[in-house]
LUMGUMI-173116 format. One record per atom (N, C-alpha, C): x, y, z. Coordinates in steps of 0.02 Angstrom, whole numbers, plus 50000, padded with zeros to 5 digits. Atoms other than C-alpha are relative to their C-alpha. Layout:
<rs>
XYZ
...
</rs>
This chain:
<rs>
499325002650005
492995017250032
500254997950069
499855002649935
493625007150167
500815000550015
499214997450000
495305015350248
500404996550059
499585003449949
496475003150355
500245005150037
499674995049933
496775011750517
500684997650028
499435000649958
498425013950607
499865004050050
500114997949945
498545014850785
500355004650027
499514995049963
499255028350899
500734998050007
499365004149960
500565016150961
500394998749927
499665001750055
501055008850787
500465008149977
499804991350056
501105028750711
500715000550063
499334997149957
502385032150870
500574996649991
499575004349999
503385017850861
500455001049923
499864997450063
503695022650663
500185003950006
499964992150006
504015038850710
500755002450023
499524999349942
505155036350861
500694997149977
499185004050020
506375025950755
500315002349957
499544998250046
506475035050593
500315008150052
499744995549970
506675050750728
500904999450012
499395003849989
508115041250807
500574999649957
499715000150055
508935037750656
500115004649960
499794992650025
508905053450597
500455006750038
499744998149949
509465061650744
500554997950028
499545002849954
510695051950823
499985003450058
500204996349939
511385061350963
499975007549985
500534994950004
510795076650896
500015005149928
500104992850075
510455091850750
500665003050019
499544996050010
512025098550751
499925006049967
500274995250014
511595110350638
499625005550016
500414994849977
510045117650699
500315001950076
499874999849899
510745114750894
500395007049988
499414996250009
512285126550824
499805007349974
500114992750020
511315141150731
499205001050026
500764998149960
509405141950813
500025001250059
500034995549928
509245150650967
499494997450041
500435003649972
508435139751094
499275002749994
500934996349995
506745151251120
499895001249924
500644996250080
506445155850926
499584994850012
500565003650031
504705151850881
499935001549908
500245000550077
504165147650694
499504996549961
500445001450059
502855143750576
500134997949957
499615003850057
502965131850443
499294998249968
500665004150034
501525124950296
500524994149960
499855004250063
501755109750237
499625000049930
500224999450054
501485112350046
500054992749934
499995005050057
500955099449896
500565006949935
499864997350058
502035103949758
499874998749920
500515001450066
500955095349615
499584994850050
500515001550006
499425086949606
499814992750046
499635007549970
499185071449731
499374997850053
500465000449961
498285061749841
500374998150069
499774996849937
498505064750035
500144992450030
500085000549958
499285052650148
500554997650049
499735000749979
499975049950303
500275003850037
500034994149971
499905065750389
499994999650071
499845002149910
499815057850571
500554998850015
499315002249969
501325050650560
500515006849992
499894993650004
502025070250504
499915003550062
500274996549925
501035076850672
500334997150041
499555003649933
501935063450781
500715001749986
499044999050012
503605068150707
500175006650052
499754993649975
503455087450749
499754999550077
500294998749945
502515084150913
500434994950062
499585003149972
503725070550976
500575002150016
499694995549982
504955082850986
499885004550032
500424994549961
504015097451072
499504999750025
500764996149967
502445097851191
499755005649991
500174992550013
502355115951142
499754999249934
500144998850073
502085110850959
499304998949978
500794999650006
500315113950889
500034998849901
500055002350078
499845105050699
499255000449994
500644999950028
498415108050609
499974996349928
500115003350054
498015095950475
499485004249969
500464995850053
497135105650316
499764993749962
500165004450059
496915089750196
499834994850012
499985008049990
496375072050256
500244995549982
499895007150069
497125057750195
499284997649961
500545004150038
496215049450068
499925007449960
500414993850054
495805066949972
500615002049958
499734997550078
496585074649797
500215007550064
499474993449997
497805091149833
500115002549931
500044995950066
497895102549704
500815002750011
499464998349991
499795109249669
499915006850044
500184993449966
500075124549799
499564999250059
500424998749928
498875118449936
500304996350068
499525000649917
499395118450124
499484993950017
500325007049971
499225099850185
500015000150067
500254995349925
499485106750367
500455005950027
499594993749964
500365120150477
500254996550056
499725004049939
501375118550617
500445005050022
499484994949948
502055130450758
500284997950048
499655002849923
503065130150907
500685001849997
499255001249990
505005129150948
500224997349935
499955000450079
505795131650775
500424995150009
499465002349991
507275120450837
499674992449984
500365006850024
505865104950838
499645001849928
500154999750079
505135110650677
500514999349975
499225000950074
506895111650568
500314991250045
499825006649984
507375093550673
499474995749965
500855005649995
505545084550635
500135001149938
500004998350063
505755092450449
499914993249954
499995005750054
506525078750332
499494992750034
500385007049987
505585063550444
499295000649976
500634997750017
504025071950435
499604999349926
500085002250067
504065073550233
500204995249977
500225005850025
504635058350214
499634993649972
500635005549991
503205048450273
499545001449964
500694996050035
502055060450186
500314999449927
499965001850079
503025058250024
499874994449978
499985007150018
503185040750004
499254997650012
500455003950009
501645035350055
499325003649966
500144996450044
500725050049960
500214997549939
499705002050051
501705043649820
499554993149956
500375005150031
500735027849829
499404998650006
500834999650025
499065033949857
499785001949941
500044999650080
499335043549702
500034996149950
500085005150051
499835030249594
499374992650011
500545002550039
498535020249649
499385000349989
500564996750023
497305032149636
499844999449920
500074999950085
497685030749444
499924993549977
500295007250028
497555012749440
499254999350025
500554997749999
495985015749517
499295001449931
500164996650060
495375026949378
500024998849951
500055003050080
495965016149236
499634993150004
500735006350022
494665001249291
499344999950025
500554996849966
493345013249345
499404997749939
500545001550044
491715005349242
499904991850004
500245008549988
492054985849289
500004997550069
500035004049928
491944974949421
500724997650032
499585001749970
493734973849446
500455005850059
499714996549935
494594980749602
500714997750011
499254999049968
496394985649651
500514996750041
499725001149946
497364975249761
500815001050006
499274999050007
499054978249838
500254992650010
499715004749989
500334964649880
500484999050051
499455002249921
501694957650001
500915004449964
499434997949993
502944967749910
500145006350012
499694993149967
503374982650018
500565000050007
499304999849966
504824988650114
499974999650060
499935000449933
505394981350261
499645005150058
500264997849923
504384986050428
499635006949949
500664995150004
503174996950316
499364999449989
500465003050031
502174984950274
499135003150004
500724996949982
500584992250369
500045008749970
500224993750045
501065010550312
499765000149932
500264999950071
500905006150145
499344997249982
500645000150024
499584997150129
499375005350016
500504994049980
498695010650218
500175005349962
499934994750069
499345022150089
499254998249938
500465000950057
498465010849950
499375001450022
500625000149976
496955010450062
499765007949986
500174996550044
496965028150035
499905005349924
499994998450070
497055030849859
499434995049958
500485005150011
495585018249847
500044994049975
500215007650036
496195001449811
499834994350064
500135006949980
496114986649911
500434995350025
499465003249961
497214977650037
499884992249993
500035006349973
497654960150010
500264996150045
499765001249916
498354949150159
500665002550005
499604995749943
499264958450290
500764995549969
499455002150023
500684943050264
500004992750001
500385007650022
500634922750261
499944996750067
500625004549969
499594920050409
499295000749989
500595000650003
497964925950370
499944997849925
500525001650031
497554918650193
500464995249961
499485003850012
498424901650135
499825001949881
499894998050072
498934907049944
500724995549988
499555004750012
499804891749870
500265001749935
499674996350051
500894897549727
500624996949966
499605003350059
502004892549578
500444995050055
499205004149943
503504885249705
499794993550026
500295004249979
502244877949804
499814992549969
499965004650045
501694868249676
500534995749960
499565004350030
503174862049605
500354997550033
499765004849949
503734856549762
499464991850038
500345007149971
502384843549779
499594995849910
500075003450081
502624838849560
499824994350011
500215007849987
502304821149625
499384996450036
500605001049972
500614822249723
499544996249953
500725002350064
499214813149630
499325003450055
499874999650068
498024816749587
500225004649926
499354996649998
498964830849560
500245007950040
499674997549927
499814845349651
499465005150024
500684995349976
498344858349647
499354997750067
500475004749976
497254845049710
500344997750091
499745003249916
498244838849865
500345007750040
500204994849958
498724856849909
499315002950035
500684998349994
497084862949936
499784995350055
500335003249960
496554849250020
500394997950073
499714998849944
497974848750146
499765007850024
499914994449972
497724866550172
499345001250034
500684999749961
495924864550224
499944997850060
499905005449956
496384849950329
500465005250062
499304998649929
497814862250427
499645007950031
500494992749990
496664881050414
499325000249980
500534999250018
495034877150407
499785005849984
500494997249999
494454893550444
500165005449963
499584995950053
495594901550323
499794999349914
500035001350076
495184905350125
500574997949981
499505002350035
496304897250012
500235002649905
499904998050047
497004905049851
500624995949955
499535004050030
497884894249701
500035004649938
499774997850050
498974903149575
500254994849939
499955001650038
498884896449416
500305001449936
499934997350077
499564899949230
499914997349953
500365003950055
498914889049117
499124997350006
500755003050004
496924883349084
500024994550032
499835009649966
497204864049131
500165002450087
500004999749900
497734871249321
499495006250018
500544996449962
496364883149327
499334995749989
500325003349981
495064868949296
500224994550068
499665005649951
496174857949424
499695005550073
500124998449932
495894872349564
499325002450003
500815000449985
494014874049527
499674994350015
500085007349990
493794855749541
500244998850064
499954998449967
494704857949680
499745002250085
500414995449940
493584870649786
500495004350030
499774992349965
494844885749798
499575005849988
500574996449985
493904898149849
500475007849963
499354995150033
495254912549751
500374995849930
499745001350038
495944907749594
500485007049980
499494994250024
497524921449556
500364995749926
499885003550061
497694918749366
500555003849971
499374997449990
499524924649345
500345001349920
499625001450056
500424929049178
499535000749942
500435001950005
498944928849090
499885007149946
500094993450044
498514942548921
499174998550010
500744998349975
496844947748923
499524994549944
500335004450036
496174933048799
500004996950049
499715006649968
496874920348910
499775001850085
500204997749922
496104929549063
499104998749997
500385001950019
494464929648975
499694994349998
500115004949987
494404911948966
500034996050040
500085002149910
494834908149136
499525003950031
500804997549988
493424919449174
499324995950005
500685004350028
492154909549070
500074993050035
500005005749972
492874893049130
499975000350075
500155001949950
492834895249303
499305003250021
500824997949997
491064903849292
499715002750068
500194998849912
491034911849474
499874995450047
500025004849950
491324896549546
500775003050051
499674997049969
492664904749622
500325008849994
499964990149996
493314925549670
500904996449944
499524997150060
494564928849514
500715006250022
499404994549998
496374939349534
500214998449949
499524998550051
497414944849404
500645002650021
499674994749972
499054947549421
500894998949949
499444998350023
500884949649345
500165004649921
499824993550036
501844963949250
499265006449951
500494997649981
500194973049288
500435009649998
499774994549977
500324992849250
499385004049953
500654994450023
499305008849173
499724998949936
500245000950072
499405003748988
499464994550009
500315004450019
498684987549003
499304998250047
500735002349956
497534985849167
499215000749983
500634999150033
496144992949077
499514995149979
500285003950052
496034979548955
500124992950049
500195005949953
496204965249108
499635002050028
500824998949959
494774973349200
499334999649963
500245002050048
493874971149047
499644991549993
499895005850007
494024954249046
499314995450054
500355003349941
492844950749209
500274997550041
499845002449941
494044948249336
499915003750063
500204995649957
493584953149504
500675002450051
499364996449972
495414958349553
500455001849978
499404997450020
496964965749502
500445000450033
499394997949935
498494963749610
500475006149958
499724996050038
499704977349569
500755000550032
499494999849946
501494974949662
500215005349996
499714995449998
501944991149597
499885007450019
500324994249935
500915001449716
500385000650022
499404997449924
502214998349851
500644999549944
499134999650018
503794993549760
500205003749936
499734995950001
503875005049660
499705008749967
500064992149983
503015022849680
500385004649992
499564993249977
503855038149673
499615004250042
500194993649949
503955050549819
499695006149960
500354991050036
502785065749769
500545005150041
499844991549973
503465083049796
499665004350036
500324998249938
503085089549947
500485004750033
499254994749962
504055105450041
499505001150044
500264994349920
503825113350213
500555008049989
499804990950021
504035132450189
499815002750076
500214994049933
504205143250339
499815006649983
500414995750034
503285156550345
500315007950041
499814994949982
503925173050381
499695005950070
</rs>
């Protein structure tokens, strides 16, 4: 499984802002009842069943606050948690543990949230040749956490955002209704002309424009809207002359029966947008 890395610098910079923002100018709370020197012990605990990630950016929370603070990661990203198991520990100056708290589980919920779910999309097109991909709809400035979420829950990152892979799409197309010999056809071929060294992907929803972008030479056909007959036959008709996506109101009931079909992708927008945070507590430990 191939897991998109985040850098030291990125993880801090994430860290340092939701810190910021959480903090202002300071814990009132803890500043007002914690006693500068206590020390304390804390596990972060899964509270059901899940898959791990995002646990660096958790370590930079509590450790960006304290040089004294010492984390031990128990669970890797990318791995299953069983309800009840300690995803890491963490000592030091209780005053930066109870501050680092809510930032810390945040990051680890949310993007836990969406390794889990698409660990299960995963699992419901485990036997074909089709594979997971996420999409461009995240949330603001998380874009790289998340997809590195999906990355570990095993699906499949598609482009970062619209410079690396020209994906010409419904709009697109109907903003050039007047091209001959017609709009599939003169996209494509401008877009070769402006990124050579770039793949090109044409979203289609009807048969008639998925022979137009194999004729073409898009090297991606995203066959959009599409029930699993009508996916089938854009299958057969474009005959691996070009890589196959599937994609809209995409979810657990039905993906099954579009991976079925022989497509070699699945976009799923609702990896990132919309997940739920798993349940996750930090328990101090007595």
């Amino acid at each position: 499984m191939r897991v998109l890395t985040l850098s030291k610098d990125e993880i801090r910079e994430h860290v340092r802002r939701a810190l910021a923002e959480d903090i202002g100018p300071g814990d009132v709370t803890t500043l007002a009842t914690v006693p500068a020197e206590s020390r304390g012990k804390a596990s972060m605990v899964a509270r059901e069943p899940l898959v791990v990630a995002g646990l660096a950016l958790a370590e930079a929370a509590f450790v960006e606050l304290s040089a004294e603070i010492a984390v031990e990661i128990q669970v890797p990203d990318g791995s299953r948690a069983r309800a009840g198991e300690v995803l890491l520990r963490v000592r030091g100056p209780t005053r930066a543990i109870l501050t680092a708290e809510r930032v810390a589980l945040n990051f680890v919920q949310r993007l836990s949230g969406i390794a889990t779910l698409t660990a299960e999309f995963v699992a419901a097109v485990k036997g074909t040749r089709a594979r997971i991909l996420d999409t461009r709809k995240t949330t603001p400035g998380w874009r790289r956490l998340e997809k590195y979420a999906v990355s570990c829950g095993g699906g499949t990152n598609h482009r970062t955002g619209l410079h690396d892979l020209v994906l010409i799409k419904d709009n697109h197309l109907a903003a050039l209704r007047a091209e001959v010999p017609n709009p599939i056809a003169a996209a494509v071929a401008r877009a070769r002309a402006a990124f050579p060294a770039l793949k090109v992907e044409v979203e289609v929803d009807r048969l008639e424009q998925v022979s137009q972008a194999v004729e073409a030479g898009a090297d991606i056909i995203l066959l959009d809207n599409m029930d699993p007959e009508q996916l089938r036959q854009a299958v057969a008709l474009i005959d691996q002359r070009a890589v196959t996506e599937a994609s809209g109101c995409v979810n657990l009931n039905i993906v099954g029966a579009m991976a079925a079909t022989g497509v070699d992708f699945i976009s799923v927008g609702a990896l990132t947008h919309s997940a739920r945070a798993v349940d996750i507590g930090l328990d101090f430990e007595s």
